[in-house]
Every structure is written in C-alpha cells, then in structure tokens.
C-alpha positions as CSV (number, residue, x, y, z in Angstrom):
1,X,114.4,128.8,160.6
2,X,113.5,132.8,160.5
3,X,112.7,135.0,157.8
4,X,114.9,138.3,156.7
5,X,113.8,140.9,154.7
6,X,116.5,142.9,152.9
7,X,116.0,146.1,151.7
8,X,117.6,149.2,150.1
9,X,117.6,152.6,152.0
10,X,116.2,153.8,155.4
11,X,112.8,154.1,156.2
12,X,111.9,157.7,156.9
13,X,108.6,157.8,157.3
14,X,108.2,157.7,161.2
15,X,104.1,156.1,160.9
16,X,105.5,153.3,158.7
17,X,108.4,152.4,161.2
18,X,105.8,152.4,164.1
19,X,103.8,150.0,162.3
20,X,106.6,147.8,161.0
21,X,107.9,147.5,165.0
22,X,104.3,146.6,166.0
23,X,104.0,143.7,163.2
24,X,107.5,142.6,163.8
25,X,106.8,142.5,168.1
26,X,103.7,140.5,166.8
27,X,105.3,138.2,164.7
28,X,108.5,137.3,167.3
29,X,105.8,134.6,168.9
30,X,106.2,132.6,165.6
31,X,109.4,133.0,164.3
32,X,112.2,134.9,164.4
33,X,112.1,138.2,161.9
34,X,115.4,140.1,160.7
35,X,116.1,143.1,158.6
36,X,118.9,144.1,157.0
37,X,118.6,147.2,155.5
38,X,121.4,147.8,153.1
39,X,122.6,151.2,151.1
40,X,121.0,152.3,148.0
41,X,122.6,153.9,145.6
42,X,121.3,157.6,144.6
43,X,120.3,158.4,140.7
44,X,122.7,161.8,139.6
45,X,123.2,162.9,136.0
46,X,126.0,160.6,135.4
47,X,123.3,157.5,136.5
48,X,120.9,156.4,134.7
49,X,117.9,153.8,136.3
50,X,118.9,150.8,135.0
51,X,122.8,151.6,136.3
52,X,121.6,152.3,139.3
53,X,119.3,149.2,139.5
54,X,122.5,147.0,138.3
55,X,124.7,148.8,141.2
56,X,122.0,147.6,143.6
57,X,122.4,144.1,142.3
58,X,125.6,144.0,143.1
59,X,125.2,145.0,147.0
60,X,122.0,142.3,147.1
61,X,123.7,139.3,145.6
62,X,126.0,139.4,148.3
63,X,123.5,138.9,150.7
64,X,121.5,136.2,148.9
65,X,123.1,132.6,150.0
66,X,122.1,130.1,147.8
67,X,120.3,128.1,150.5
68,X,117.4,130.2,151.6
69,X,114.3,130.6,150.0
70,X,113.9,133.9,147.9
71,X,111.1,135.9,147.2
72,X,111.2,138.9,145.8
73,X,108.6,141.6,145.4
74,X,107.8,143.2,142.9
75,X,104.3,144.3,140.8
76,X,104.6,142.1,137.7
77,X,105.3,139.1,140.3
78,X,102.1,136.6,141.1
79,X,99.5,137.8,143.4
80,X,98.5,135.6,146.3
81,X,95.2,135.9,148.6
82,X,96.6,135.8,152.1
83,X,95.4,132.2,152.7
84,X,97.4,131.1,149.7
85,X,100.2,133.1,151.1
86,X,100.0,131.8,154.3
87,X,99.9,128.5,153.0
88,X,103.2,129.0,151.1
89,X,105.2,130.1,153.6
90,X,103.8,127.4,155.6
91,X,105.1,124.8,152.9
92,X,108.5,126.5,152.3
93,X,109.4,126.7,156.2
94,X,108.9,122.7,156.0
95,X,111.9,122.5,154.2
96,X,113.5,123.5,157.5
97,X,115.2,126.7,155.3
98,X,115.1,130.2,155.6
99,X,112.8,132.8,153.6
100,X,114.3,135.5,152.3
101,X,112.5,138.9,151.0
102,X,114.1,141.0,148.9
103,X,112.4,144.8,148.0
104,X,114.4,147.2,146.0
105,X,115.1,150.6,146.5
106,X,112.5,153.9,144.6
107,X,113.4,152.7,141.2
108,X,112.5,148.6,142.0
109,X,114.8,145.5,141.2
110,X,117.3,145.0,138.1
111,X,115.8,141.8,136.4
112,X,119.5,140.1,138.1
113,X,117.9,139.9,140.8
114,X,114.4,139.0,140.0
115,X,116.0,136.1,138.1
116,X,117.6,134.6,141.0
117,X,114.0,134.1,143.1
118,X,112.1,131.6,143.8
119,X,109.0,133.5,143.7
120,X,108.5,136.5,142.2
121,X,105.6,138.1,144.3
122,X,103.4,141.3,144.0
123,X,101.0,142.6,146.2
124,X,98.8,144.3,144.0
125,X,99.0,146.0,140.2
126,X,99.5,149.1,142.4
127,X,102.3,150.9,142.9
128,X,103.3,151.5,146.2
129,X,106.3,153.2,147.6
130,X,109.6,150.9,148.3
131,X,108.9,152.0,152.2
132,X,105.1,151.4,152.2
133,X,105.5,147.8,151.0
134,X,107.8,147.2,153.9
135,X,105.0,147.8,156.2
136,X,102.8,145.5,154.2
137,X,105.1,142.8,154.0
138,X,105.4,142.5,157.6
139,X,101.8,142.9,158.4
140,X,101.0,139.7,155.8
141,X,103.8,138.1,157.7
142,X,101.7,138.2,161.2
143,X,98.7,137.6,159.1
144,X,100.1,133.9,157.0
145,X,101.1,132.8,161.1
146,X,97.8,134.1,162.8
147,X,96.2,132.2,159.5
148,X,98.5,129.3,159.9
149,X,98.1,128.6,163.9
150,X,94.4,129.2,163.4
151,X,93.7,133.0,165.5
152,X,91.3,134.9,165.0
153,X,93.1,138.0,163.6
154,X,92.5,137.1,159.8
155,X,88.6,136.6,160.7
C-alpha cells in the first residue's frame, strides 16, 4: 500500500518545498509517499480555462488506474475534521489499495476528473494556491497517521 499525490506543475516556492520534504521524511515511518508531478499546460490567447482544464484531463487520466482509491481536492468537495480524515484513510488503506490525490494545476480540475473520484475533498471554503495545498496535504497526511497510531503530535 502507499499513497501518491499527483499534481500539475512545479513547486516554486522554496518555503513550501522545505515543508513538504519535512512532512514527507515524517510520514516515510507509516507508509510509503510518492509524487508525481506532471506538466501543466499554460493559458495563451488561443486557450481558454476550461480548454486548458480539459487538456489537463487528459494528462491525469492516464495516471489514474482504476484500482486505487481517488481523492481529489478541491473547495466545493466535503470538508473533514482531521480525526474524521484520519479515520478515512485509515478505513480505505484496509482495503489493502492505494490512495491516490489528485490537485490540479492554478485554474483547479475540469469536472472529468472530479467525476472519476471517490471523494471529492476540500480543505476549507478558502482558496488556496495549487502549491500551498500541496504543503497542507502532506502535513494532514503525517497528522491522520500520528492520529491513527495514537502520538502525541495531533494533541
């Protein structure tokens, strides 16, 4: 079992990169975390969002087998505490299958691929940037397992 998150574009932002390393370091004593980070496509004249969003689609679906759990984020998706997060993850890696996260690129997900998850999840009504939510995805990662294996880092 692991748990890959797969995301459009690079992170730039050096602080969120630091903290996404530390997280993923910390998470590596319960399970085993991959990224793939995979291209996004960039808006021009020619482009408009939704095109875009429906050429990132594209490059997803091909890296979403059928036989993983997927969540996908996104801020219309159900909002979790982190104990009821915890507890989901807990349930779904039961099933002995692996969880996939899916966060789209600056202008979000075409509804293609929000269709296709199993849960559609949102960490707040905020907005936060695509690269931002990376960071906060990880650190709710560490914090479901610490919550899970009973530590004291949720407490």
């Amino acid at each position: 079992m692991r748990i890959k998150i797969i995301c459009l574009g690079k992170t730039k932002q050096k602080f969120i990169e630091e903290g996404i390393k530390e997280y993923q370091k910390r998470i590596s004593k319960y399970i085993k975390l991959e990224w793939q980070i995979l291209p996004d496509i960039k808006l021009t004249s020619s482009k408009t969002i939704e095109i875009v969003k429906d050429q990132e689609a594209v490059i997803l679906e091909k890296h979403l087998p059928t036989s993983s759990i997927t969540i996908v984020l996104d801020e219309k998706g159900n909002e979790f505490s982190s104990e009821k997060f915890a507890k989901y993850l807990e349930d779904k890696l039961l099933f002995g299958k692996d969880i996939i996260f899916v966060i789209g690129g600056v202008y979000g997900l075409s509804k293609r691929i929000v269709q296709k998850a199993d849960l559609v999840l949102s960490f707040s009504r905020f907005t936060f940037t695509h690269q931002m939510i990376r960071f906060l995805l990880t650190e709710q990662i560490y914090r479901s397992f610490t919550i899970i294996k009973g530590k004291k880092y949720h407490y």
